[in-house]
BAKOLTOR-20185 format. One record per atom (N, C-alpha, C): z, x, y; residue in three letters. Coordinates in steps of 0.1 Angstrom, whole numbers, plus 5000, padded with zeros to 4 digits. Atoms other than C-alpha are relative to their C-alpha. Example, Ala and Ser with C-alpha at 12.3 -4.5 7.8 and 13.67 -1.06 7.14 Angstrom:
REM BAKOLTOR-20185
500050094988Ala507851234955Ala500050095012Ala500049914989Ser507151374989Ser500849925011Ser
This chain:
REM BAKOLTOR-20185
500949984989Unk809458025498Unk498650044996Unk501349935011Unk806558215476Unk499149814999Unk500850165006Unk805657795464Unk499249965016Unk499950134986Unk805957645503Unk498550115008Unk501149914995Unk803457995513Unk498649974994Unk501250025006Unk801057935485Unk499449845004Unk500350134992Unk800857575496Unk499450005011Unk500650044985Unk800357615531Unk498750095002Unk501449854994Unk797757955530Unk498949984989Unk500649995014Unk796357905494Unk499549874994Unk500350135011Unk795157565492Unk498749964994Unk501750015007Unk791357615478Unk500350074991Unk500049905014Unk792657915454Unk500549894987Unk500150115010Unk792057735419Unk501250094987Unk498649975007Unk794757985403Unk501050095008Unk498449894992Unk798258145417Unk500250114989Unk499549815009Unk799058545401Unk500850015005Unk498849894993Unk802258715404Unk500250094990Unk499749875008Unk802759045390Unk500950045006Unk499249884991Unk805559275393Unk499350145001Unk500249864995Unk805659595409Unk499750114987Unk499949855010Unk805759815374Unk499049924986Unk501250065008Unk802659605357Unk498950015006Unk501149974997Unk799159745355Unk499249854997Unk500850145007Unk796759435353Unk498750035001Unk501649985001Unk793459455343Unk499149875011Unk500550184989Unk791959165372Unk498749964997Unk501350045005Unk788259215358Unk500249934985Unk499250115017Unk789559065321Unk500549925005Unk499550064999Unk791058875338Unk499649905009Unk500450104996Unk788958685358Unk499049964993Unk501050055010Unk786258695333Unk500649824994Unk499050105011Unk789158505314Unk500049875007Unk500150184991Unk789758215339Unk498749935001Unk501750094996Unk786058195347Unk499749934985Unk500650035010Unk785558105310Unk500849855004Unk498750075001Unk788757875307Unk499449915014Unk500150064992Unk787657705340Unk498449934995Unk501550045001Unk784057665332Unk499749894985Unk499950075008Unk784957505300Unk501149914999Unk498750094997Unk787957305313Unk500949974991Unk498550025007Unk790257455289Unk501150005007Unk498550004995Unk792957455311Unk500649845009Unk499450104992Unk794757125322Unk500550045012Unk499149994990Unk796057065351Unk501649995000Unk498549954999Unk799557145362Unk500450064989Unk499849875011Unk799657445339Unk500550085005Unk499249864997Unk801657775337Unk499350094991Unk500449935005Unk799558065321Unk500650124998Unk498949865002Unk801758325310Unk500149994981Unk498949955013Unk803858535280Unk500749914997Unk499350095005Unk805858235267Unk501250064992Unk498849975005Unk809258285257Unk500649904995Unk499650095005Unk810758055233Unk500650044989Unk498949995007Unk814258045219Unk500550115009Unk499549834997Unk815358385244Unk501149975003Unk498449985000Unk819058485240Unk500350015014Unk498849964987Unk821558415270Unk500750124999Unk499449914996Unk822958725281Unk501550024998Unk498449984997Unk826658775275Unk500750074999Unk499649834996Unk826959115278Unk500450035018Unk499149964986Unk829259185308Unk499750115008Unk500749854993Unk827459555313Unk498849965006Unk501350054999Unk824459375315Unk499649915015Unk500450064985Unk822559275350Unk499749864999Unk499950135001Unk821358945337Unk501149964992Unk499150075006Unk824758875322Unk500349835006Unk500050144998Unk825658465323Unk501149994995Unk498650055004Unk829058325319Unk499349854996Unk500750155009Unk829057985301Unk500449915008Unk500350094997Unk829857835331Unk499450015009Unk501249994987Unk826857955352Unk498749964988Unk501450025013Unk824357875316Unk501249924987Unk499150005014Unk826557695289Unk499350004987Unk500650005014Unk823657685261Unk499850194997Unk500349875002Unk823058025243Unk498450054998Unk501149955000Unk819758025242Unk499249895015Unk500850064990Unk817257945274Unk498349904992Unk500950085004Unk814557695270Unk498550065003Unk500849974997Unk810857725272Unk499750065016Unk500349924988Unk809757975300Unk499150135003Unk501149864999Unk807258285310Unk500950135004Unk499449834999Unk808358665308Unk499250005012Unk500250064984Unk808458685349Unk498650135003Unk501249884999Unk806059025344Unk498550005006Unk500950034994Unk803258875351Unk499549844997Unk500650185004Unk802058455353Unk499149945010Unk501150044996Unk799458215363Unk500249875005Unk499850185001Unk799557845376Unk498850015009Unk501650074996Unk796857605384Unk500749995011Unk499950034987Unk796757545421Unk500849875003Unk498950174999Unk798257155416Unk501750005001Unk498050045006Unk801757265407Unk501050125010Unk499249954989Unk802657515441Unk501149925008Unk499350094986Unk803457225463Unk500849914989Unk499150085008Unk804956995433Unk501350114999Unk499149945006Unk807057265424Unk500850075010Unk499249974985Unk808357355460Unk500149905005Unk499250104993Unk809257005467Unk501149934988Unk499050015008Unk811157025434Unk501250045000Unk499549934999Unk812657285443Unk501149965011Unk499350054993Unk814157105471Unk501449924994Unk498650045003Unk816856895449Unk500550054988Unk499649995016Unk816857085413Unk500350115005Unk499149854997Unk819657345419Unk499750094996Unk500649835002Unk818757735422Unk501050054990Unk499249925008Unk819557925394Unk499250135004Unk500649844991Unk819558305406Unk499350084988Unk501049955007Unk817358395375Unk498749925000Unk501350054994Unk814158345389Unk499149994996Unk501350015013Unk811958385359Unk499949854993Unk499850145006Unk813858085343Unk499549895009Unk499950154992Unk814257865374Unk498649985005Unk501450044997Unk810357905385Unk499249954987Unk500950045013Unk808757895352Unk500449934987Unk499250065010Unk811557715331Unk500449895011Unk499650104995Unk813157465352Unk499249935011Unk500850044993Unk810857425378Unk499049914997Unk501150035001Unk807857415361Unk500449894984Unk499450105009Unk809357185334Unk500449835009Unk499250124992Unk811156965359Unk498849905007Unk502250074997Unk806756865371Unk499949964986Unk500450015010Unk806156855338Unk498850044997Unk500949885004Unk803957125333Unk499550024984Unk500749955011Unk801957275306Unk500150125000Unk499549845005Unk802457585289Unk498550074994Unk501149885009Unk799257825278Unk500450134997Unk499449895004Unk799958085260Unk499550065001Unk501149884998Unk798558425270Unk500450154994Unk499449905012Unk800358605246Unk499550124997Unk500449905007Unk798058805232Unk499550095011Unk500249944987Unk796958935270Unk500950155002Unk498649904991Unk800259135272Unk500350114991Unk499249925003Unk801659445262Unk501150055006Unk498549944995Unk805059515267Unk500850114999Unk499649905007Unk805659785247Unk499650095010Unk500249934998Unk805360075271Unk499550134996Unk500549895005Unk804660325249Unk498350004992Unk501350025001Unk801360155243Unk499049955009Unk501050094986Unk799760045273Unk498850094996Unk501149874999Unk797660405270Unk498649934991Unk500450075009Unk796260225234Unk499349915002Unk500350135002Unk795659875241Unk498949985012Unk500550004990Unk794259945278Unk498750064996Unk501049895003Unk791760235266Unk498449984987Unk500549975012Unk790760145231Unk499049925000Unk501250104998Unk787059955226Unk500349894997Unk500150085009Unk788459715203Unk501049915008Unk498550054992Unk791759625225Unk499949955012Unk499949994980Unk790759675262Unk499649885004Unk501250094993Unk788259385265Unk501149804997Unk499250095002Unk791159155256Unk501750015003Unk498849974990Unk794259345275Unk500049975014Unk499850064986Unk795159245308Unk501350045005Unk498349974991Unk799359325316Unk500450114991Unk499049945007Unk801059615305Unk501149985009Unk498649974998Unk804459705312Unk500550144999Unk500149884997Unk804760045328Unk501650045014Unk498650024991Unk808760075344Unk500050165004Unk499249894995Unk809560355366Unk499050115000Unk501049904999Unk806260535365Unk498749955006Unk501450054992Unk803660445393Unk498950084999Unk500649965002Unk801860705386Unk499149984988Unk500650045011Unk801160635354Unk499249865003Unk500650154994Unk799660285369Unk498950065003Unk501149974991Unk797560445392Unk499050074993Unk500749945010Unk795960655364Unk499149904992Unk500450105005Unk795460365344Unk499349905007Unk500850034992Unk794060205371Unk498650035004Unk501249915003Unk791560445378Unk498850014991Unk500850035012Unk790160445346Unk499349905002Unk500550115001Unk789960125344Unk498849965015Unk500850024989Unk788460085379Unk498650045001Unk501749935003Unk785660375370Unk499449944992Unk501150005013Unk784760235338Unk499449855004Unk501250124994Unk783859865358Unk499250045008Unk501349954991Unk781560055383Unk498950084995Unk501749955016Unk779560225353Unk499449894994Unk500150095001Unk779359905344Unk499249875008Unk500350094995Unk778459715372Unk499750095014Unk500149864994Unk776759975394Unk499849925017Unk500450094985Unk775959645424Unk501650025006Unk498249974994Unk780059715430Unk499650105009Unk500349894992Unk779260035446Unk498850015010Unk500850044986Unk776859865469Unk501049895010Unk498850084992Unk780259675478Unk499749844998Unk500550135007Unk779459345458Unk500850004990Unk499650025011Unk781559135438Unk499049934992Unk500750055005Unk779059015413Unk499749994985Unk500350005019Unk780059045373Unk500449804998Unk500150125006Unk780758685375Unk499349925006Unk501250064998Unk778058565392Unk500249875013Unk499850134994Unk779958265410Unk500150015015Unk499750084984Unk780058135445Unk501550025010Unk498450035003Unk783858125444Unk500450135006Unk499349854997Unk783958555447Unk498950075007Unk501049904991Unk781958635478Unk500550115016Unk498949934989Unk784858815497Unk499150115005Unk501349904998Unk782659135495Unk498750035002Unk501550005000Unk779358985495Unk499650095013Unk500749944989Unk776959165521Unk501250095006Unk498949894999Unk780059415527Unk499750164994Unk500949855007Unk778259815527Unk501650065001Unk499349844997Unk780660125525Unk499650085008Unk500549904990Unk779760345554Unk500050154988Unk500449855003Unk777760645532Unk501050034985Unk499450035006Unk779960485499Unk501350095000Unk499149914994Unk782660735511Unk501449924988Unk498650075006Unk786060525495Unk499349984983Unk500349965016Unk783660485459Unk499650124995Unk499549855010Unk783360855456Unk500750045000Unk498649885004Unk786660975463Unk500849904988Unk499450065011Unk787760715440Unk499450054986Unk500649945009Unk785160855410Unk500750115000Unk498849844997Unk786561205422Unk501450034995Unk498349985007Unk789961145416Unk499949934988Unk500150065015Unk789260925385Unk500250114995Unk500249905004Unk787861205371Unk500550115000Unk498549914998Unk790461465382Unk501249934990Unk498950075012Unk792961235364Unk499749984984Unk501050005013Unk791161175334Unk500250124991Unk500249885006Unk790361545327Unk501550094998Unk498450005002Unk794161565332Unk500749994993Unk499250095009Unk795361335310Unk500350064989Unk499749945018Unk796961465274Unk499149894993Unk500850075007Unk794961155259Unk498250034999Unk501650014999Unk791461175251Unk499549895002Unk500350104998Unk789860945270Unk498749974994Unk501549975007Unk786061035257Unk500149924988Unk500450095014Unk786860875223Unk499949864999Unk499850164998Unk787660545237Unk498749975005Unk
């Protein structure tokens, strides 16, 4: 349903995002990122931009939520496909891939069957965004924060703690409006294009919503057990 929606409401957006619920995404990295990749027409068409997974073990642990019997998967290992956390497709391969979806049988793991069978069964393209992701939870803090890391992170993987998102959020939110001070005149404008004028000429009544957001930044921050100051 997700494919047949992006089709029918989304047909000028030149890439499709899905994140889950318990992944911080950095969206300023990450449109920089496209805007490059588009401007220099690295990316083919009918592509999948994601974490790439190649060779990942079938499940055959019976305790296990994605367990698989061999005769709902009979190979032991799954074929090329994207960790469902967070992925990207070019605009061309919504509507191919929801009228695929019409005769290439549902498999109820939905990471595989959209971005492994689906996007396979078009004959898609795979980019790898590998190096984008951290999965490791116990380093999002690291990779998100640090000068050398941040400007090339984009997804952690933060399970069961929204708060901790919203933190990381924050940060990250303050440290593009020190940065890009025409935001807080209610302008999108770090990448300069045509493409992102949702906010153009859009004021804040008396910037009210970008100081309580600095406010609590800064409440959280001063919070945090991390030092953020070093980063």
């Amino acid at each position: 349903m997700a494919m047949k929606w992006i089709t029918e409401f989304c047909p000028k957006a030149k890439f499709i995002l899905k994140v889950d619920d318990d992944i911080i995404a950095n969206i300023f990295i990450l449109m920089r990122h496209l805007h490059y990749l588009d401007k220099y027409k690295v990316v083919k068409n009918k592509t999948v931009m994601c974490l790439v997974w190649l060779g990942m073990i079938v499940m055959r642990d019976k305790n296990s939520k994605w367990y698989l019997s061999k005769d709902e998967f009979k190979d032991d290992y799954f074929g090329k496909y994207c960790s469902g956390s967070a992925y990207l497709f070019t605009n061309d391969l919504p509507r191919e891939m929801y009228n695929a979806s019409k005769y290439l049988k549902f498999f109820w793991v939905d990471d595989y069957y959209i971005t492994g069978m689906l996007a396979r069964g078009v004959k898609s393209n795979y980019e790898f965004f590998n190096s984008l992701y951290i999965i490791s939870s116990n380093l999002i803090e690291t990779r998100f924060l640090n000068k050398k890391t941040s400007e090339r992170t984009v997804f952690g993987h933060s399970p069961y703690n929204l708060n901790r998102i919203y933190k990381l959020w924050s940060f990250i939110m303050l440290k593009f409006m020190n940065q890009n001070p025409s935001f807080k005149k209610g302008r999108v404008d770090f990448i300069g294009q045509k493409d992102f004028i949702y906010l153009k000429d859009f004021s804040l009544p008396n910037n009210f919503w970008i100081d309580f957001l600095i406010q609590q930044s800064q409440k959280l921050i001063a919070k945090e057990e991390i030092d953020y100051d070093k980063f």
